[in-house]
N, C-alpha and C positions, 0 to 999 in steps of 0.2 A: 579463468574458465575451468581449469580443471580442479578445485575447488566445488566451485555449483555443481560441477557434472558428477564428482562426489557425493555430492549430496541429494541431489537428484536417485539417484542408484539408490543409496541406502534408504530414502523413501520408497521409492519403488518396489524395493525388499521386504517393507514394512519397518523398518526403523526409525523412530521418529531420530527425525535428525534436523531441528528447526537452524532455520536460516536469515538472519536479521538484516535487513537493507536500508539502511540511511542515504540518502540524496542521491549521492552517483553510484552508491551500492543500489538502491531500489530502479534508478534507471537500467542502470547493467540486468538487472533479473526481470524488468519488462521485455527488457531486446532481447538476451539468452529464452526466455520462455515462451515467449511469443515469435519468435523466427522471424522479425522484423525491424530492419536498423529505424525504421520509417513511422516506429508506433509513436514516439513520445511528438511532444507537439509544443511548441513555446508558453509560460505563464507570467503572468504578473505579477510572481510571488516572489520579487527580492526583497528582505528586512522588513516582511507580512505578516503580524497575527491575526489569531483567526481560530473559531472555533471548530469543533470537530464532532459531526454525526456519528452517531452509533449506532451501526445495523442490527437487525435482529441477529445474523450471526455472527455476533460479537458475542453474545450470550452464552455460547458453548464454544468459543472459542477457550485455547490453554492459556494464549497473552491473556486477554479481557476477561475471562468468564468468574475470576474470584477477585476481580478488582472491587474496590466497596462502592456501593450509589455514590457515595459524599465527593469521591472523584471522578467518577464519571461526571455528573452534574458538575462537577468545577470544570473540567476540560469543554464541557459541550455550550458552558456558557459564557467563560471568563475572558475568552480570545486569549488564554493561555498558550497556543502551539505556537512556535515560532517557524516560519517559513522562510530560507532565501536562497531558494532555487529557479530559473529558468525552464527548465524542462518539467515535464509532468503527464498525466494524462487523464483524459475527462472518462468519465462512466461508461458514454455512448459506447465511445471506441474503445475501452477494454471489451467492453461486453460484443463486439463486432469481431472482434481476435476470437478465433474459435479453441487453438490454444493456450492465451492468457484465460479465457472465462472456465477452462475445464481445469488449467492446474491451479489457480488461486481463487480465496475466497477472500472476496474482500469483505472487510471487520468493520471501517470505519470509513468516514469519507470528509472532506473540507472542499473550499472552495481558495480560488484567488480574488484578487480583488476588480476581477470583470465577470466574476460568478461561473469560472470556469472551471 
């Protein structure tokens, strides 16, 4: 926690200070950001691939924005991402979090295997 809350700060500051979250790393920064043990929600995604949308703010994002088409289209069609996590959270209810929708922009998006 005092990590994120590090880095929290030096954004705040204006310092970009990027912060990567993998599985229990991205759970932890839904519940630290959104002020809620209650946001993630069970999925269907153990040992799941699966393709991955690309929002339009992926486009000006610093991860995505100089990524070349040829892998874009390979991610978004190949069911290349690997999934196998239990926890997650669907679009609605990030976008319902008035906190997760204000500090993060989400880039990309997938599903599980009940389209959730």
């Amino acid at each position: 926690m005092h990590l994120w809350r590090l880095a929290v700060k030096a954004n705040d500051e204006g310092e970009y200070f990027p912060v990567w979250g993998t599985c229990l790393g991205l759970e932890f920064m839904m519940i630290a950001a959104g002020n809620d043990t209650k946001v993630l929600e069970n999925l269907n995604s153990i040992n799941h691939s699966e393709d991955i949308k690309f929002l339009k703010s992926s486009l000006i994002s610093k991860l995505y924005a100089r990524m070349p088409e040829k892998m874009k289209k390979y991610l978004a069609h190949s069911k290349s991402m690997y999934f196998n996590h239990k926890y997650g959270i669907e679009r609605e209810k990030f976008m319902e979090n008035e906190r997760l929708k204000n500090f993060f922009d989400i880039l990309t998006l997938s599903v599980d295997r009940d389209g959730k």
